[in-house]
Backbone and ligand atoms as CSV (ligand in chain L), in Angstrom:
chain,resi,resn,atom,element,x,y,z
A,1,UNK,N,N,12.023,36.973,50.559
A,1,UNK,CA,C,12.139,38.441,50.555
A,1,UNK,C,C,13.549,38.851,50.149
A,2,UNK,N,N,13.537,39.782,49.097
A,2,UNK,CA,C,15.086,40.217,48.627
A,2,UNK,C,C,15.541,41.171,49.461
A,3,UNK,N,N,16.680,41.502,49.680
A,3,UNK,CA,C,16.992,42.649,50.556
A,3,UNK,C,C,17.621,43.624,49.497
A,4,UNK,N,N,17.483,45.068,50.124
A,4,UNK,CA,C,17.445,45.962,49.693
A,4,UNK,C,C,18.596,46.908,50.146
A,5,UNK,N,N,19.848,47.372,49.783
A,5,UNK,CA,C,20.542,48.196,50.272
A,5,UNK,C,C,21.327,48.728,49.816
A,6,UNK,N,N,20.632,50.107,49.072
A,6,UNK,CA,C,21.353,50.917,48.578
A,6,UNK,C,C,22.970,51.091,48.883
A,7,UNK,N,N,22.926,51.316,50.010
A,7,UNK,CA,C,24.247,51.910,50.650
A,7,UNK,C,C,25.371,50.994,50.768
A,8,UNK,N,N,25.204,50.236,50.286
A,8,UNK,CA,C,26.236,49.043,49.837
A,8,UNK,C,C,26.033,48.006,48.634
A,9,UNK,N,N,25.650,49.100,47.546
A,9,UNK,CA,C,25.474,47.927,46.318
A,9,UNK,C,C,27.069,47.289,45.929
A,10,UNK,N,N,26.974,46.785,45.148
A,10,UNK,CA,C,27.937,45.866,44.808
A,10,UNK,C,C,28.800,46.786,43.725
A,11,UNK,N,N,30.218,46.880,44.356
A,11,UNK,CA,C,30.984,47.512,43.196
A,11,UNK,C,C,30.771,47.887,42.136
A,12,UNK,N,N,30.243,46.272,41.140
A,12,UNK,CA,C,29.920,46.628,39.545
A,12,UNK,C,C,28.204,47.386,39.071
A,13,UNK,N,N,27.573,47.449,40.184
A,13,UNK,CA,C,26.398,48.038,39.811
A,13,UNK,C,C,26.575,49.006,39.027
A,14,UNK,N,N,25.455,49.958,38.109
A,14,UNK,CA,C,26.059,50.903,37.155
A,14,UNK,C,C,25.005,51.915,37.816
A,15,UNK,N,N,25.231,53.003,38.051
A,15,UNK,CA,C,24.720,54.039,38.499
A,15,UNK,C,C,23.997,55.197,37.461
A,16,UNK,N,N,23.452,55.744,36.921
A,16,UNK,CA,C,22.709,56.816,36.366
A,16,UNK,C,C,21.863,58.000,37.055
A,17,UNK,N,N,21.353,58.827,35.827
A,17,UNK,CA,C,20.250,59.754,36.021
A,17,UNK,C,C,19.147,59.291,35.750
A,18,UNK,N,N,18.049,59.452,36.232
A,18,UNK,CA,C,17.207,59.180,35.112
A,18,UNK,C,C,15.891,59.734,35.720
A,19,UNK,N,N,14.779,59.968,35.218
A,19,UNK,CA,C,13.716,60.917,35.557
A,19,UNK,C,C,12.005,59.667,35.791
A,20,UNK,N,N,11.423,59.511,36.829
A,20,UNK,CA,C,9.994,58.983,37.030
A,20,UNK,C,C,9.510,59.835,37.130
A,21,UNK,N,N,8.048,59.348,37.087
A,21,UNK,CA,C,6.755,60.569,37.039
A,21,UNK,C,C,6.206,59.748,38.166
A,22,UNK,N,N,4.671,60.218,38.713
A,22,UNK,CA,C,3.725,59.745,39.434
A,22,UNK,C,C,2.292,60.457,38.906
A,23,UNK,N,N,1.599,59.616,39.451
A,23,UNK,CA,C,-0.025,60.252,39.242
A,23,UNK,C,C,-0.671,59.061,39.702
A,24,UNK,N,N,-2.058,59.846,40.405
A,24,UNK,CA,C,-2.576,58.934,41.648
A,24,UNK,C,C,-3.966,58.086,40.453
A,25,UNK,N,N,-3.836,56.562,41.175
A,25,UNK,CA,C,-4.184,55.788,40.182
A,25,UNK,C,C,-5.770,55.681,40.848
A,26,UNK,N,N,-6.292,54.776,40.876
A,26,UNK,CA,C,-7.878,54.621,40.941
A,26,UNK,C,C,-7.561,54.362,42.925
A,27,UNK,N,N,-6.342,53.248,43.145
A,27,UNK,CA,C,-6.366,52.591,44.822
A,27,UNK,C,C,-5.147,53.639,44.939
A,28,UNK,N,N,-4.360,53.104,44.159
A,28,UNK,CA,C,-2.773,53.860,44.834
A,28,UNK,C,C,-1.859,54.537,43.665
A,29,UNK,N,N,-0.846,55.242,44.231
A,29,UNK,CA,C,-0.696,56.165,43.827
A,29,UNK,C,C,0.621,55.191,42.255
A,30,UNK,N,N,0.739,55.524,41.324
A,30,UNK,CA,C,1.291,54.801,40.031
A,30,UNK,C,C,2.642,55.608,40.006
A,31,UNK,N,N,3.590,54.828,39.519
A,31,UNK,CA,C,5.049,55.265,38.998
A,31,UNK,C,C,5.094,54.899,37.515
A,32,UNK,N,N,5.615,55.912,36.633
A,32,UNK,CA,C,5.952,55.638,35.426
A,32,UNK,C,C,7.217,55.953,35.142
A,33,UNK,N,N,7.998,55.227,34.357
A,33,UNK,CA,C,9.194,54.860,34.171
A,33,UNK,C,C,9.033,53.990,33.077
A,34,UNK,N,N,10.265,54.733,31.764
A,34,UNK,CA,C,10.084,54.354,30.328
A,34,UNK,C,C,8.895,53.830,29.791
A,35,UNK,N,N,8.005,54.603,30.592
A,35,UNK,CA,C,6.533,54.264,29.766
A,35,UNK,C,C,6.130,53.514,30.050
A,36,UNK,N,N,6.709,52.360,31.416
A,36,UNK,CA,C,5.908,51.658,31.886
A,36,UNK,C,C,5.359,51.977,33.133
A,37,UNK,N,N,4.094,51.230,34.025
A,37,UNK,CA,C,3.579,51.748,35.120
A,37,UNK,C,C,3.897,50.888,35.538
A,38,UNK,N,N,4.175,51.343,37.140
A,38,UNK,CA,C,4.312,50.648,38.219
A,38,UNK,C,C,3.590,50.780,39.571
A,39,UNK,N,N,3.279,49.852,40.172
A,39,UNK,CA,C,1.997,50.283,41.450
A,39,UNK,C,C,2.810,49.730,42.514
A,40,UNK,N,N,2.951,50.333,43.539
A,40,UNK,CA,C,3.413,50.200,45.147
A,40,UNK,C,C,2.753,49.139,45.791
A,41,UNK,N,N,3.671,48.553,46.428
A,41,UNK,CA,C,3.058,47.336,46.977
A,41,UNK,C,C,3.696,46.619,48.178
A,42,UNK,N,N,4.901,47.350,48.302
A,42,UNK,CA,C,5.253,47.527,49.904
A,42,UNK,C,C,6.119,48.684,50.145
A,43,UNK,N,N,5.717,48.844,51.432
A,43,UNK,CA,C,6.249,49.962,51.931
A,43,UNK,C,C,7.296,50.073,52.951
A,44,UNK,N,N,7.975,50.494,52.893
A,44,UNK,CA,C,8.677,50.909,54.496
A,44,UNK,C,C,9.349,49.343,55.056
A,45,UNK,N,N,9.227,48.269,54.408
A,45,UNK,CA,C,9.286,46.907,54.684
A,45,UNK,C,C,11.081,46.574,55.727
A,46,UNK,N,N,11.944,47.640,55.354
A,46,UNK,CA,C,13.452,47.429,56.027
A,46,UNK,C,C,13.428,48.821,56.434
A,47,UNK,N,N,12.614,49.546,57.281
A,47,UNK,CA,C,12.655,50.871,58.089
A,47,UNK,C,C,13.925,51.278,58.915
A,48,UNK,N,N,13.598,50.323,60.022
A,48,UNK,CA,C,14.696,50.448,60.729
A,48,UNK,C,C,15.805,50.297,60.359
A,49,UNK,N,N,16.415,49.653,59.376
A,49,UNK,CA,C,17.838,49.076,58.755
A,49,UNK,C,C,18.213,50.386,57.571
A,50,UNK,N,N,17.543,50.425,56.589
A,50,UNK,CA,C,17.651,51.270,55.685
A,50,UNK,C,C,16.815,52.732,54.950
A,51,UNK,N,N,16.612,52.865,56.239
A,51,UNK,CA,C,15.316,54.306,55.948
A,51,UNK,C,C,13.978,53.657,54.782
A,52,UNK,N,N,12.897,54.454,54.612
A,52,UNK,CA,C,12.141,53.799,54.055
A,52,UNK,C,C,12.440,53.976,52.856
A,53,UNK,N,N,11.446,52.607,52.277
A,53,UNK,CA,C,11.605,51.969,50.781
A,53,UNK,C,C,10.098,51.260,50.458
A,54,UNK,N,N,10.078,51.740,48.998
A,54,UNK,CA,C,8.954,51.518,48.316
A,54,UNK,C,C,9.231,50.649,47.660
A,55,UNK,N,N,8.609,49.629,47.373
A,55,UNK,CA,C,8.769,48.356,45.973
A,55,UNK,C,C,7.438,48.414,44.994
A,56,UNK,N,N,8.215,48.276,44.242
A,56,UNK,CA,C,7.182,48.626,42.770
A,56,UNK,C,C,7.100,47.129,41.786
A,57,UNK,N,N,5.471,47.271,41.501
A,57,UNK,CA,C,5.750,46.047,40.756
A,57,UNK,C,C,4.792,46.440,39.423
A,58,UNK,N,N,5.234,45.746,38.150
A,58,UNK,CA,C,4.542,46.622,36.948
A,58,UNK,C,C,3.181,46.379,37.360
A,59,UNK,N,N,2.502,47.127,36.675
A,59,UNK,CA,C,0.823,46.852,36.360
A,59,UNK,C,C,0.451,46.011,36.169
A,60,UNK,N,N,1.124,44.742,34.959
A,60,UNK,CA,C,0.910,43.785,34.386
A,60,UNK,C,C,0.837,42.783,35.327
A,61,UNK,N,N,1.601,43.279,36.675
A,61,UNK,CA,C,2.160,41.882,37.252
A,61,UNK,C,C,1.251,40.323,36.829
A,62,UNK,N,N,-0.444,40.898,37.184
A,62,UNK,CA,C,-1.077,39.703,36.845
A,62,UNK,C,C,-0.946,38.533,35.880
A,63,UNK,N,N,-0.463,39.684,34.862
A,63,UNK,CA,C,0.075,39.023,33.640
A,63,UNK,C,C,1.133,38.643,33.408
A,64,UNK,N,N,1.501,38.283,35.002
A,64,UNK,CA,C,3.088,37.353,34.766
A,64,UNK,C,C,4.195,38.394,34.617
A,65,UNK,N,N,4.027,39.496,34.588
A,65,UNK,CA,C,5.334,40.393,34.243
A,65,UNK,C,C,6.273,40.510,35.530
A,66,UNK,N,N,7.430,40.082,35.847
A,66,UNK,CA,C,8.120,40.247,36.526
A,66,UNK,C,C,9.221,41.759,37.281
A,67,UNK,N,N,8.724,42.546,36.334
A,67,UNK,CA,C,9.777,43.531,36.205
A,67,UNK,C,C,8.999,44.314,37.607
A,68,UNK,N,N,10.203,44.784,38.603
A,68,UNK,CA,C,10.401,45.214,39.500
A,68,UNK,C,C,11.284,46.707,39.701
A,69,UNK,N,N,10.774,47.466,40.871
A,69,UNK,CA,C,11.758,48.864,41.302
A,69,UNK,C,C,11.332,48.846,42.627
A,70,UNK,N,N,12.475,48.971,43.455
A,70,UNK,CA,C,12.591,50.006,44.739
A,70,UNK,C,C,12.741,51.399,44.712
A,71,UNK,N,N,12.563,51.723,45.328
A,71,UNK,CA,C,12.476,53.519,45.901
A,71,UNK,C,C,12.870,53.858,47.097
A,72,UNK,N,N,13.683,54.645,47.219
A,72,UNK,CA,C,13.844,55.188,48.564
A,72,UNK,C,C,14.976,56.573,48.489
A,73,UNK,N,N,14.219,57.080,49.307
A,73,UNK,CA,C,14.554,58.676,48.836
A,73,UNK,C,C,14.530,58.808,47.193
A,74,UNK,N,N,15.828,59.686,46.931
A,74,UNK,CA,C,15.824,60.082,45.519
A,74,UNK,C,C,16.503,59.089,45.349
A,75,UNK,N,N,16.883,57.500,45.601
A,75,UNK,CA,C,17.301,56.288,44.789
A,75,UNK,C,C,16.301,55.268,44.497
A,76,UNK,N,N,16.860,55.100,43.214
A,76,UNK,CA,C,15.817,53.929,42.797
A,76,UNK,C,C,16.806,53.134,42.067
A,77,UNK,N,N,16.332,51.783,42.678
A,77,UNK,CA,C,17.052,50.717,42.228
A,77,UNK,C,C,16.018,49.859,41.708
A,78,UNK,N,N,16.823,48.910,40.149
A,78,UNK,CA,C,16.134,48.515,39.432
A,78,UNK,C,C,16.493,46.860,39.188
A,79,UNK,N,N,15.151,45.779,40.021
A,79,UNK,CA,C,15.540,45.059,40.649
A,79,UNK,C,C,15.283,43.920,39.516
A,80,UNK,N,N,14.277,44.320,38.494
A,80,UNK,CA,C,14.095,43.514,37.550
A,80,UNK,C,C,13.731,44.383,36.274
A,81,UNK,N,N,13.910,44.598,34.941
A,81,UNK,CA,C,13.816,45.052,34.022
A,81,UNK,C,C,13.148,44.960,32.825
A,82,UNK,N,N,12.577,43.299,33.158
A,82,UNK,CA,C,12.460,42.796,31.844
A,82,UNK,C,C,10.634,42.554,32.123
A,83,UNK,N,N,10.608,43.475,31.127
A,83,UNK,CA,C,8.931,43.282,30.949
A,83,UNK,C,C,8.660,41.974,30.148
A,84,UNK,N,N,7.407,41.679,29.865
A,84,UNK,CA,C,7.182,40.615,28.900
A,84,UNK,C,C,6.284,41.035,28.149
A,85,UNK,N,N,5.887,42.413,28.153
A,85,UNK,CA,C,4.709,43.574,26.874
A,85,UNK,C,C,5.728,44.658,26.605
A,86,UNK,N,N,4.853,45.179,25.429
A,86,UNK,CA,C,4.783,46.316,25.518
A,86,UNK,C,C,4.334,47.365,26.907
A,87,UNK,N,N,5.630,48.857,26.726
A,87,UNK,CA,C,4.957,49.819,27.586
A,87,UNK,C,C,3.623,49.956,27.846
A,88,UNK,N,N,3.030,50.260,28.541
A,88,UNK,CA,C,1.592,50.737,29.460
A,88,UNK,C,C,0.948,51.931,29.536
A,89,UNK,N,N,2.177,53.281,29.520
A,89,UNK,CA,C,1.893,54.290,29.609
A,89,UNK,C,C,1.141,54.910,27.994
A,90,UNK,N,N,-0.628,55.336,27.986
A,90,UNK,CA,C,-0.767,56.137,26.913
A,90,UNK,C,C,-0.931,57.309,27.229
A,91,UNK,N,N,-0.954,57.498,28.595
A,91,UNK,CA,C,-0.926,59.357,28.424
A,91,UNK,C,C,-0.127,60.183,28.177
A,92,UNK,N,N,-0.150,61.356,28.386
A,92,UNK,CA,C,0.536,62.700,28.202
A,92,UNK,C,C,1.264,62.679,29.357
A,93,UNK,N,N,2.369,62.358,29.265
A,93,UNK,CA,C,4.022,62.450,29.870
A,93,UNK,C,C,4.290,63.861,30.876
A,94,UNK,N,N,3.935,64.544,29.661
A,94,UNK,CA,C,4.129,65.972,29.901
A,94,UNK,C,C,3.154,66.553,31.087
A,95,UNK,N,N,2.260,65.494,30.957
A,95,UNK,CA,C,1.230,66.423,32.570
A,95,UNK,C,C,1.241,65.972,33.533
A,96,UNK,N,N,2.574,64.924,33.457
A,96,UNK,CA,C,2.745,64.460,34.949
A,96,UNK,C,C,4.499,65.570,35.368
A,97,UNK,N,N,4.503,65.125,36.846
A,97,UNK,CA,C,5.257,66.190,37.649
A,97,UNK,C,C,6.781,64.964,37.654
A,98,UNK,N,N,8.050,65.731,36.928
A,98,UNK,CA,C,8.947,64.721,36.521
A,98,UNK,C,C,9.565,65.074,38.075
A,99,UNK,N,N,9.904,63.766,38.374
A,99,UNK,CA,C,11.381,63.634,39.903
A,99,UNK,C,C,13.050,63.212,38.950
A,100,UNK,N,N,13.730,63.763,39.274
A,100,UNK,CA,C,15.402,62.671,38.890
A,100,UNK,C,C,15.740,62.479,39.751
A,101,UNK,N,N,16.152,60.934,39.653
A,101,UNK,CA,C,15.965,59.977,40.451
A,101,UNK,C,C,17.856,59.610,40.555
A,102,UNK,N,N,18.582,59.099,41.339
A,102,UNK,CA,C,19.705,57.954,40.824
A,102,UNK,C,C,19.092,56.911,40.836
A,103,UNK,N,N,19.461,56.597,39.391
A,103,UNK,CA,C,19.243,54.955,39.403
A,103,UNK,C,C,20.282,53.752,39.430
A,104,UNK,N,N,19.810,53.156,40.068
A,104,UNK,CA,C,20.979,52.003,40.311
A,104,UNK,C,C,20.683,50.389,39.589
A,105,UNK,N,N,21.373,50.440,38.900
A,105,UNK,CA,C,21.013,49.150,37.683
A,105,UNK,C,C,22.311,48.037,38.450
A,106,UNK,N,N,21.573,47.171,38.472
A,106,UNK,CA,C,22.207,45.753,39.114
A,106,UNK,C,C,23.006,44.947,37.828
A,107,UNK,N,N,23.715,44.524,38.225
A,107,UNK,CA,C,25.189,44.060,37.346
A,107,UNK,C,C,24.941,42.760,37.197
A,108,UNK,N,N,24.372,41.675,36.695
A,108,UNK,CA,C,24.611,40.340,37.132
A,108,UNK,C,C,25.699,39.749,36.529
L,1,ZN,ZN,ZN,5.799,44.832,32.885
């Protein structure tokens, strides 16, 4: 299990703006971000330590895709990046309800 904590990322992390959508999927509810989807898959997992947090894992996962996001409050940290497809998203962008988010991109 990776740990999660915003509130003390690491100096060189790089910080941004950046905008997700949502829209409720067939089981649970989907995150899109640069056109890719992402489905929730734990919740609340470090409550007591760091208020709650969502972990996101792409759609693809089945398909081996590794790329990962946390959530919590308006931060989202981006724990893995690297898809192994093409984006996911073909709908209309525009008819989902945009959040801006900080995003927190990990430095390795
Ligand atoms: Zn992916």
């Amino acid at each position: 299990m990776f740990s999660i904590v915003f509130e003390h990322s690491f100096p060189y992390d790089k910080f941004f703006s950046g905008i997700i959508y949502f829209y409720a999927g067939k089981k649970h509810p989907v995150m899109v971000f640069n056109n890719y989807e992402f489905m929730a898959h734990k919740t609340g997992f470090q409550a007591s330590k760091h208020g709650n947090s969502t972990s996101w894992r792409c759609k693809r996962e089945p398909a081996r895709c590794k790329a990962r996001l946390v959530t919590s409050g308006g931060t989202m940290k981006i724990m893995n990046s690297l898809h192994s497809h093409p984006p996911t998203f073909t709908g209309e962008i525009g008819k989902l309800k945009p959040i801006r988010v900080k995003i927190v991109q990990k430095v390795n």
